[in-house]
N, CA, C and O atoms as a MOPAC input file, in Angstrom:
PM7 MOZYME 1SCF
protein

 N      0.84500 1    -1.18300 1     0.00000 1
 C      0.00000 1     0.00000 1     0.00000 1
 C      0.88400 1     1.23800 1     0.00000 1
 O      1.68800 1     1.34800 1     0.92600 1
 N      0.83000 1     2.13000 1    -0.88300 1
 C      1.27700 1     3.47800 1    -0.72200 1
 C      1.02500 1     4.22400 1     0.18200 1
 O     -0.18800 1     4.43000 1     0.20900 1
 N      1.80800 1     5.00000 1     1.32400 1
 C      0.80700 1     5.36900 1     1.69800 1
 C      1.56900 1     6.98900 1     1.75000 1
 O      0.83700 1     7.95800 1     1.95200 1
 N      3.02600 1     7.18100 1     1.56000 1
 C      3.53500 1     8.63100 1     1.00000 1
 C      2.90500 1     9.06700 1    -0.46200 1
 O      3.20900 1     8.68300 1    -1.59200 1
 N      1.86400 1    10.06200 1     0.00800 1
 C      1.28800 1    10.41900 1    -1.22100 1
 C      1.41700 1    12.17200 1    -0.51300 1
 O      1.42000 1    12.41000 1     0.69500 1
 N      1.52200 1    13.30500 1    -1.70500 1
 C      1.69300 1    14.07500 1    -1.85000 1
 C      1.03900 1    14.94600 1    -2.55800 1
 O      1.34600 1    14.67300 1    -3.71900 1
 N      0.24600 1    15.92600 1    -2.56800 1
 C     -0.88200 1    16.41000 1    -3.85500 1
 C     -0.01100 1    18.13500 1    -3.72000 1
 O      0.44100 1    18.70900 1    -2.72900 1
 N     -0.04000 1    18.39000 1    -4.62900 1
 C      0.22300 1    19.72300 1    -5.07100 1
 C     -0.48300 1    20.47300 1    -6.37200 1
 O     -0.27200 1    20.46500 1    -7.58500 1
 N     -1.72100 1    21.32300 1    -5.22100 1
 C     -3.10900 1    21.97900 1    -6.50400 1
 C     -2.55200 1    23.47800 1    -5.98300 1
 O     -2.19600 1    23.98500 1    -4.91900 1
 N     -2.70300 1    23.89000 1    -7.45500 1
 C     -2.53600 1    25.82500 1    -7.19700 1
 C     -3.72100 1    26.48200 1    -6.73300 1
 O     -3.77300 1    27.63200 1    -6.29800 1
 N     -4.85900 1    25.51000 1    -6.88100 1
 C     -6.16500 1    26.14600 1    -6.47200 1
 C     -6.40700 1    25.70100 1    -4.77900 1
 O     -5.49400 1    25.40600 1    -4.00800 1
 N     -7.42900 1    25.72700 1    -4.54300 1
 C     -7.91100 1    25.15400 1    -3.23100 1
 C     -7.45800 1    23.80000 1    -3.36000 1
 O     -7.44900 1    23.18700 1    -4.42800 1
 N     -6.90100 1    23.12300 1    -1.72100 1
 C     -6.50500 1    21.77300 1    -1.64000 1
 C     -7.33600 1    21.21100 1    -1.44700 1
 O     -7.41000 1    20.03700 1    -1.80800 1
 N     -8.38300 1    21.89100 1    -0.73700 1
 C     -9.63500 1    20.54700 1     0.19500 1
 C    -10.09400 1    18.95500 1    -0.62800 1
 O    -10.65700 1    17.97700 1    -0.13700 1
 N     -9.67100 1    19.15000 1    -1.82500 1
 C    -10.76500 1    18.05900 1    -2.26200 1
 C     -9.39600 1    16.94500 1    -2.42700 1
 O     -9.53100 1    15.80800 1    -2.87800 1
 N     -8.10800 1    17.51100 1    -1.97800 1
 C     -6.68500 1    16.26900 1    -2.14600 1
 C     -7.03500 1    15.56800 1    -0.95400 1
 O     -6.54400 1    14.45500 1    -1.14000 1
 N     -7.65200 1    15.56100 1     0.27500 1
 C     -7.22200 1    14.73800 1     1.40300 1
 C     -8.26000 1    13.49500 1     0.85100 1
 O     -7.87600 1    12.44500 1     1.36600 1
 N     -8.88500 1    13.37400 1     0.39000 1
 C     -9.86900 1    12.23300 1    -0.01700 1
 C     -8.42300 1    11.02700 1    -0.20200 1
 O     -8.20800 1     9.97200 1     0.39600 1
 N     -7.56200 1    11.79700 1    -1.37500 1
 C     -6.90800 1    10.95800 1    -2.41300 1
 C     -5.09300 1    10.51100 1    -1.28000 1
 O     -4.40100 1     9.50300 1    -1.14000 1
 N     -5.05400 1    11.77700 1    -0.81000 1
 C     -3.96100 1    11.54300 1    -0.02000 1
 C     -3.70500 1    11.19200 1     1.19400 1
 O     -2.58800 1    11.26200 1     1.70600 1
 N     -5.06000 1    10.65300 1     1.92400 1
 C     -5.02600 1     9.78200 1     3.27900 1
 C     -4.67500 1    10.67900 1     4.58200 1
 O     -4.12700 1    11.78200 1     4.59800 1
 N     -5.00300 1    10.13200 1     5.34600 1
 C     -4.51000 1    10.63100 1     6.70600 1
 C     -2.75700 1    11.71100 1     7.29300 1
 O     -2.39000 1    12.69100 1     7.94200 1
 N     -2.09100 1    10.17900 1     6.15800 1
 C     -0.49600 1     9.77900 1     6.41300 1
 C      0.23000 1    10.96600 1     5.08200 1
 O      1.41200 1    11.30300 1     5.00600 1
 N     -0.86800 1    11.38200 1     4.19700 1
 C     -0.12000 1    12.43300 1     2.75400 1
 C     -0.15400 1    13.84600 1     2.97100 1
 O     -0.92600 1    14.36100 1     3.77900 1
 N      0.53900 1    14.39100 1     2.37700 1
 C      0.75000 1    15.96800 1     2.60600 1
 C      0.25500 1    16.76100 1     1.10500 1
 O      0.41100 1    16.71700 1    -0.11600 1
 N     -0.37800 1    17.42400 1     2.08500 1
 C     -0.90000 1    18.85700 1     0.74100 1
 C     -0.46600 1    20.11000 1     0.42600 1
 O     -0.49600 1    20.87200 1     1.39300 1
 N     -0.00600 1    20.66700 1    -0.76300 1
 C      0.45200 1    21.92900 1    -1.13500 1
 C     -0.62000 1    22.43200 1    -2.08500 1
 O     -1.00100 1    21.94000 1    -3.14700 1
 N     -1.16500 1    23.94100 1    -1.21400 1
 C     -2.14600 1    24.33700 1    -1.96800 1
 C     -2.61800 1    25.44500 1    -1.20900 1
 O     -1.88000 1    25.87900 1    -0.32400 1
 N     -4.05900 1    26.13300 1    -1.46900 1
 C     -4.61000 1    27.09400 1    -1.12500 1
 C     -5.63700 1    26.94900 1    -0.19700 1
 O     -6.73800 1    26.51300 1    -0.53500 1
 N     -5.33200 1    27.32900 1     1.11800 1
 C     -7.12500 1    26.95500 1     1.53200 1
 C     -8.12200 1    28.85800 1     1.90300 1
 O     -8.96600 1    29.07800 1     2.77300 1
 N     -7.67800 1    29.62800 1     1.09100 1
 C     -8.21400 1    30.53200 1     0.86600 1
 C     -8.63300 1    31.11900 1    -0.51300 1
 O     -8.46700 1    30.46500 1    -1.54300 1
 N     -9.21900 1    32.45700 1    -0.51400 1
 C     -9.33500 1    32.89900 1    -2.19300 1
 C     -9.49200 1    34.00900 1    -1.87600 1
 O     -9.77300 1    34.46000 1    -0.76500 1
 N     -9.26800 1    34.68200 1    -3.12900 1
 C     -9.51700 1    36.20100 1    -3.39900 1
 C     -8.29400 1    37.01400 1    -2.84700 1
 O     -8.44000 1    38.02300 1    -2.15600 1
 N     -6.98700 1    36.45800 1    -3.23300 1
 C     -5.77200 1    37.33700 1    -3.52200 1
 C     -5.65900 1    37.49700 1    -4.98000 1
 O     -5.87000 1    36.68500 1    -5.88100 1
 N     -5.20800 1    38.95500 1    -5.01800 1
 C     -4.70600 1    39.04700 1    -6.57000 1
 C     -3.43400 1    39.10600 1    -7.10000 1
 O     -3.31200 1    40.33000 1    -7.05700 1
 N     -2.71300 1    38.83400 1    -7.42400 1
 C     -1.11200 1    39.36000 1    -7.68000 1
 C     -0.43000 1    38.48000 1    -8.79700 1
 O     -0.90900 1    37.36000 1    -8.98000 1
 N      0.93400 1    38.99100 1    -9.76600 1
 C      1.36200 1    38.11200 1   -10.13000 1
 C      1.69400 1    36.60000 1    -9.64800 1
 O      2.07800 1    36.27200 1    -8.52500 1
 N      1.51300 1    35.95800 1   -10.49600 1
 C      1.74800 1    34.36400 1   -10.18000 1
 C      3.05100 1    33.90000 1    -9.41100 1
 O      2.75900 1    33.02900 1    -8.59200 1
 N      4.66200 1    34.27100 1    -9.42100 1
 C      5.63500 1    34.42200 1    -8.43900 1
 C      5.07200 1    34.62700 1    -7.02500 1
 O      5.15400 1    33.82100 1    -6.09800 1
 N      4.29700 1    36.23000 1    -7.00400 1
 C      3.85300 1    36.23800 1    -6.15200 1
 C      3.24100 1    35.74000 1    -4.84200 1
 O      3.55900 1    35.85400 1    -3.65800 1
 N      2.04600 1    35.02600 1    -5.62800 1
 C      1.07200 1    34.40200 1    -5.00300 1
 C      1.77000 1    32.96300 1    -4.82800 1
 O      1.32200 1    32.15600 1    -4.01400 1
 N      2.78500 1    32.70800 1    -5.55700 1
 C      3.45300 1    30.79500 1    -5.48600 1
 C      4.13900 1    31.29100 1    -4.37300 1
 O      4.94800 1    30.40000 1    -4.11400 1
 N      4.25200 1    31.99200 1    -3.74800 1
 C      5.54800 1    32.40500 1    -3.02200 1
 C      4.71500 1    32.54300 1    -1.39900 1
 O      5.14200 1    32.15000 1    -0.31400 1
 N      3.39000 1    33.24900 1    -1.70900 1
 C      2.90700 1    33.98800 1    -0.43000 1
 C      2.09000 1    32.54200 1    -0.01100 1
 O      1.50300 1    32.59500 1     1.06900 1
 N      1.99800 1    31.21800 1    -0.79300 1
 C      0.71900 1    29.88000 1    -0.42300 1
 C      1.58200 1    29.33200 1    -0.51400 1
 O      1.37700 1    28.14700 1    -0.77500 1
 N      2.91200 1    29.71300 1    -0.39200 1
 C      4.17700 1    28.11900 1    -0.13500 1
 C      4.06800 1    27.13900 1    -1.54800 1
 O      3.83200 1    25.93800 1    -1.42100 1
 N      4.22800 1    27.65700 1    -2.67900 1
 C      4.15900 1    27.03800 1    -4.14200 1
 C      5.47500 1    27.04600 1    -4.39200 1
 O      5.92500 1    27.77900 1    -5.27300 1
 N      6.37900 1    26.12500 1    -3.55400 1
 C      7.59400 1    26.46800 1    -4.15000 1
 C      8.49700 1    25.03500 1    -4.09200 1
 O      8.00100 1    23.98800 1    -3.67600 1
 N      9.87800 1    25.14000 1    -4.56500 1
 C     10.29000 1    23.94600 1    -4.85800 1
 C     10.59600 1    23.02400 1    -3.26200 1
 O     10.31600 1    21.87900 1    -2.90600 1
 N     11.36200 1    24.28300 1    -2.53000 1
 C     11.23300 1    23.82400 1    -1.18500 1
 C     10.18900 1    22.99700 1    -0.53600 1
 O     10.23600 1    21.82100 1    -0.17500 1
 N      9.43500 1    23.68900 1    -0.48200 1
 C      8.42200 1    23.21000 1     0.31200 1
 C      7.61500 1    21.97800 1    -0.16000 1
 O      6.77000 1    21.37600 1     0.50300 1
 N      8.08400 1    21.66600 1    -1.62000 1
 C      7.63700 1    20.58100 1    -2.25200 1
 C      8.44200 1    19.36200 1    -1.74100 1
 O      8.02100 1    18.36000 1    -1.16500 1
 N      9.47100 1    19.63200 1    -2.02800 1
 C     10.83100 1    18.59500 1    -1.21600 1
 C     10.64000 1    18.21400 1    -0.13700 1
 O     10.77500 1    17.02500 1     0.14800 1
 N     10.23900 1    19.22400 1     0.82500 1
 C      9.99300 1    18.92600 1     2.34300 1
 C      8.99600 1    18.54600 1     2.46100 1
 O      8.94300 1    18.34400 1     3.67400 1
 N      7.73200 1    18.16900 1     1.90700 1
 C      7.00900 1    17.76900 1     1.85000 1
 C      6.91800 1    16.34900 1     1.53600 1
 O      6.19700 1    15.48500 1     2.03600 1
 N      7.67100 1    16.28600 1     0.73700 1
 C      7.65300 1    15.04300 1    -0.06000 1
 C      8.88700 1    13.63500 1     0.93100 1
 O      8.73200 1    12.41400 1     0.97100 1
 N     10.06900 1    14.54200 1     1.61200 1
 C     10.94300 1    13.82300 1     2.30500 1
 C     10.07700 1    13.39200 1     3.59200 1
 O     10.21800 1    12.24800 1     4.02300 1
 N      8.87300 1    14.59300 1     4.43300 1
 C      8.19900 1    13.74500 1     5.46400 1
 C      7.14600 1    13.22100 1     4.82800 1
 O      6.67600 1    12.42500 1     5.64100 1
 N      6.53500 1    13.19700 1     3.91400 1
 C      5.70300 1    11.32000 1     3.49700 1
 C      6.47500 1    10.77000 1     3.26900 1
 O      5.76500 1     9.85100 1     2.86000 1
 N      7.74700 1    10.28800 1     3.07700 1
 C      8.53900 1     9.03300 1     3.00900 1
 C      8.85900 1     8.90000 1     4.68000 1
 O      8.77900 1     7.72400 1     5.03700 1
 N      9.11600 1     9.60000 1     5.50000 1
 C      9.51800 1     9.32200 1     6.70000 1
 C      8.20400 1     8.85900 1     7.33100 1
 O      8.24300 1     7.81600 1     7.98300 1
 N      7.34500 1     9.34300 1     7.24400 1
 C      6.14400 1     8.75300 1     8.15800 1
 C      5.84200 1     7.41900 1     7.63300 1
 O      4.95600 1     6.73800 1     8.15000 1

């Protein structure tokens, strides 16, 4: 069973925990109605390579 799963949506996350279990990590938005360039906004909701990595190294550890 897989169970390091990882979802990364630029929009709202809510609908990844279905797919990514208890034990998976989500990168995403759980708000709306900022406006700004796209850097921007990847930057201010944690859309970045970092945080993808670190994300991705604790679902393999758990």
């Amino acid at each position: 069973m897989v169970t390091a799963r990882v979802a990364i949506e630029a929009g709202i996350a809510d609908y990844w925990y279905k797919y990514v279990g208890l034990d998976g990590r989500i990168i995403g938005m759980n708000s709306f109605g900022e406006s700004a360039q796209a850097d921007e906004l990847f930057n201010l909701f944690g859309l970045t390579v970092e945080r993808v990595i670190d994300a991705c190294n604790t679902a393999l550890i758990n």
